[in-house]
C-alpha positions as protocol buffer text, in pm:
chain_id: "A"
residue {
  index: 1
  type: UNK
  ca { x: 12002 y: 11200 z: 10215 }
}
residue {
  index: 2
  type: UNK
  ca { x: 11671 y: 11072 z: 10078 }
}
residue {
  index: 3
  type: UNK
  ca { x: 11727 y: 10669 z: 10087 }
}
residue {
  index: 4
  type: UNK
  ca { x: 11524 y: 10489 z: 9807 }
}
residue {
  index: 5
  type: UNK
  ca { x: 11266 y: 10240 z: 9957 }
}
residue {
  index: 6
  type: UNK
  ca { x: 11208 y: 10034 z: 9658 }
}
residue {
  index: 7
  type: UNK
  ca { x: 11156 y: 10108 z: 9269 }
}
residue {
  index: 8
  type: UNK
  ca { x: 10843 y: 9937 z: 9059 }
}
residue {
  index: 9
  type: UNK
  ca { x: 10808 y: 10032 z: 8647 }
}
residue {
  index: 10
  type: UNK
  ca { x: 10942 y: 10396 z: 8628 }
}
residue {
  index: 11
  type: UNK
  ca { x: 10890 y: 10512 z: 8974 }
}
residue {
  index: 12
  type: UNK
  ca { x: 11127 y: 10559 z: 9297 }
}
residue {
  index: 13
  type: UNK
  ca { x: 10996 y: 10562 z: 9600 }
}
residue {
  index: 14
  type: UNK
  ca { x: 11227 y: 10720 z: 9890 }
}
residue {
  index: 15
  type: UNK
  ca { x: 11216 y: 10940 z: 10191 }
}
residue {
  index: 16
  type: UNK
  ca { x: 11368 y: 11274 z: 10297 }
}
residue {
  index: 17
  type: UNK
  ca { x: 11594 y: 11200 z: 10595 }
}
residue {
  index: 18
  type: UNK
  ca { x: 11503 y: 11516 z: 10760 }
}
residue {
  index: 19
  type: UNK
  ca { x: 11178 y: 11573 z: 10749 }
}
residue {
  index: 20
  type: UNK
  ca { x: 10808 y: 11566 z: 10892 }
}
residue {
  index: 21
  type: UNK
  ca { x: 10757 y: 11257 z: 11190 }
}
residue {
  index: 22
  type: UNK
  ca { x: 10440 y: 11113 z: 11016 }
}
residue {
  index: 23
  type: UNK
  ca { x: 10492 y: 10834 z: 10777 }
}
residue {
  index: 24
  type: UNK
  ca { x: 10471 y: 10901 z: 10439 }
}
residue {
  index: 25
  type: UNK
  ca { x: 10642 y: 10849 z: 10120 }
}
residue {
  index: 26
  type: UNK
  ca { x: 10815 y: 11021 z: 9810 }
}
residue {
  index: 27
  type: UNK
  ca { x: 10771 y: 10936 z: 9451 }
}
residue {
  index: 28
  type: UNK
  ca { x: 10949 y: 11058 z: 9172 }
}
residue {
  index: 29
  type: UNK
  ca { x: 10944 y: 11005 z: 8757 }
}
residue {
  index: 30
  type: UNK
  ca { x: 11035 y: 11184 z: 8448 }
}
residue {
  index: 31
  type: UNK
  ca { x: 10653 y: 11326 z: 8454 }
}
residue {
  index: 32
  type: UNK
  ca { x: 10637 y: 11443 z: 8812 }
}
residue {
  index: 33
  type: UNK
  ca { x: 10596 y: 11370 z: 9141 }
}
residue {
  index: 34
  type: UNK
  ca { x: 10422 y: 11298 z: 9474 }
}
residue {
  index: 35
  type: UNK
  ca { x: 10385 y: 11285 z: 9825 }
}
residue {
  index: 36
  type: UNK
  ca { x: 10168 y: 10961 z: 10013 }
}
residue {
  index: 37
  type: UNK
  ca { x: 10058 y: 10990 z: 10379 }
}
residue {
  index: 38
  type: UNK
  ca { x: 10070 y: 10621 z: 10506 }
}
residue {
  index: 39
  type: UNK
  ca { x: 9950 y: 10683 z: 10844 }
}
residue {
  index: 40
  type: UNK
  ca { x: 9663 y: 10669 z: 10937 }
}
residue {
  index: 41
  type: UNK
  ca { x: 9583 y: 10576 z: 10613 }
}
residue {
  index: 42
  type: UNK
  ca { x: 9734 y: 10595 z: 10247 }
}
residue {
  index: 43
  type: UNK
  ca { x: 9618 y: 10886 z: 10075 }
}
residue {
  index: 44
  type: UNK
  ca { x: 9790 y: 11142 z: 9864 }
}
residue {
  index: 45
  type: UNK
  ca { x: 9948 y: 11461 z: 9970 }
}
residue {
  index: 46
  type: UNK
  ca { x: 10066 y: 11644 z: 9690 }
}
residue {
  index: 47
  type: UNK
  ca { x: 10125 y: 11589 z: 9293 }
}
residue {
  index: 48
  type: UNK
  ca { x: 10285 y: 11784 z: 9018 }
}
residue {
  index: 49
  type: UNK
  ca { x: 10289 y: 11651 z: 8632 }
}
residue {
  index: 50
  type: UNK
  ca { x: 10118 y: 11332 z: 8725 }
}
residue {
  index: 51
  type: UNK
  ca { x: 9770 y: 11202 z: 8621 }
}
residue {
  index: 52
  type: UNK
  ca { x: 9471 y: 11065 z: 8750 }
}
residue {
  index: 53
  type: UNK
  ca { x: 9542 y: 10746 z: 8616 }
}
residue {
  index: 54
  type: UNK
  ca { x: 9862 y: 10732 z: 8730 }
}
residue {
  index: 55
  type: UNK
  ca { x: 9800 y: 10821 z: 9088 }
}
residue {
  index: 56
  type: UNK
  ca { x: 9578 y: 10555 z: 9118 }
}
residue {
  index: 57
  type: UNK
  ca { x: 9877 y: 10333 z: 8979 }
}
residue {
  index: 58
  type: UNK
  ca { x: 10100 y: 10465 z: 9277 }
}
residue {
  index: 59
  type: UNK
  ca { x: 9807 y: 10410 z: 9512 }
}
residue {
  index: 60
  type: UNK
  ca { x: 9792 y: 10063 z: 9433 }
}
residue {
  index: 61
  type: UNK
  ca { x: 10198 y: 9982 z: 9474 }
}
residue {
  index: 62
  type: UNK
  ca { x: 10215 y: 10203 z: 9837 }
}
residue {
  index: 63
  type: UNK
  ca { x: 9912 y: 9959 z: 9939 }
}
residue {
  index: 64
  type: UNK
  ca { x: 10102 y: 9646 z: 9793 }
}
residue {
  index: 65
  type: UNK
  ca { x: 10431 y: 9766 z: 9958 }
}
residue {
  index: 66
  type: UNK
  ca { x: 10259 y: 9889 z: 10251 }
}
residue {
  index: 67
  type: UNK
  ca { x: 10452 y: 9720 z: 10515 }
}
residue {
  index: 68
  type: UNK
  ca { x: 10780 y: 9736 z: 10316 }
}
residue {
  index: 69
  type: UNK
  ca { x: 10725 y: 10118 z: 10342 }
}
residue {
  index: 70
  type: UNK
  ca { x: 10669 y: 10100 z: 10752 }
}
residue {
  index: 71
  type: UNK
  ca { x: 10989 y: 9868 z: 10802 }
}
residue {
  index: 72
  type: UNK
  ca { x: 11188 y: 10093 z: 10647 }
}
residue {
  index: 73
  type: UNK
  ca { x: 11085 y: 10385 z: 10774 }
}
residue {
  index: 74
  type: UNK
  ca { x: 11134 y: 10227 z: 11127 }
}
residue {
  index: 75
  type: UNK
  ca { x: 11471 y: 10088 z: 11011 }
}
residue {
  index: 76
  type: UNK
  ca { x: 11551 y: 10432 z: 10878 }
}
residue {
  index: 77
  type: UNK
  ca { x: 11413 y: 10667 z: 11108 }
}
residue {
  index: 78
  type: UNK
  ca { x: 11402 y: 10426 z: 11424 }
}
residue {
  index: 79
  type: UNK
  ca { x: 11108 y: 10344 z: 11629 }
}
């Protein structure tokens, strides 16, 4: 089950259910992906098919949508 968190211009943002314990966050389009560590602090993790530019895009929302991400992730995950 990977639960979508929210959705902003082409993007969906969701979690694996079963997966590592530190927060973080999925994102998915038609040109690729990625992986955001939100603890201790955002940063990307991984990318495949997606640019500088918009990485930096994705950046921005997580940080917008910061605490969003973290009550879901407790509601989620518990805790």
């Amino acid at each position: 089950m990977s639960p979508t968190v929210f959705k902003e211009q082409n993007y969906r943002f969701f979690f694996f259910s079963r997966e590592e314990k530190r927060i973080h966050i999925h994102v998915i389009s038609q040109e690729g992906e990625a992986k955001f560590w939100i603890e201790p602090e955002i940063e990307i993790a991984r990318s495949t098919g997606l640019n500088k530019q918009q990485i930096n895009v994705l950046f921005n929302l997580i940080k917008q949508k910061e605490n969003e991400i973290r009550n879901s992730w407790k509601e989620h995950f518990g805790g």
